[in-house]
N, C-alpha and C positions, 0 to 999 in steps of 0.2 A: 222758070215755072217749077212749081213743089208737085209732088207726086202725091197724092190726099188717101189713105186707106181710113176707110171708114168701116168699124165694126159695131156690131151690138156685144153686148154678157154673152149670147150664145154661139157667136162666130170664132171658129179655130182658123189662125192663118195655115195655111200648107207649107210658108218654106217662112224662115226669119225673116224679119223687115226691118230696116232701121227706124228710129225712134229719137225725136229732137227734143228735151225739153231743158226747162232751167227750174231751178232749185238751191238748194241751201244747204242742204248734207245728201248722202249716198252711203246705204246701208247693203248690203249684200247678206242675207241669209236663208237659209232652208227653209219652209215652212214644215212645221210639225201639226202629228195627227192632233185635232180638239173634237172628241164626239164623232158626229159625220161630216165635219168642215177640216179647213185645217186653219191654221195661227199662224201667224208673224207677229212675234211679238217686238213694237218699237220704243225707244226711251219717253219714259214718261212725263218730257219736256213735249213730247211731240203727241200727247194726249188733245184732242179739240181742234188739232191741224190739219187743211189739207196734206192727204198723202193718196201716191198713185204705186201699186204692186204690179209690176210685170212681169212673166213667168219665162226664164231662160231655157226651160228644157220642156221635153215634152214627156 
């Protein structure tokens, strides 16, 4: 049996969790300040793709 964390946008976990998924490439970078957001900017083959950002720090 799998252990299910279910979040909204607005739920912060308290401690790391791991995270299973599949994909195609793995990018790792910073996000930088845009305005009052921030940017990840990805290669613009990957323009119209699904893509999921997961935030490593707090």
């Amino acid at each position: 049996m799998h252990n299910c964390i279910v979040m909204t946008t607005k739920d912060l976990a308290q401690e790391p969790f791991d995270i299973y998924m599949q994909g195609y490439e793995v990018l790792e970078k910073v996000a930088s300040q845009s305005s009052s957001s921030g940017r990840v900017m990805v290669p613009r083959d990957w323009v119209g793709k699904k893509v999921r950002i997961i935030r490593m720090e707090l």
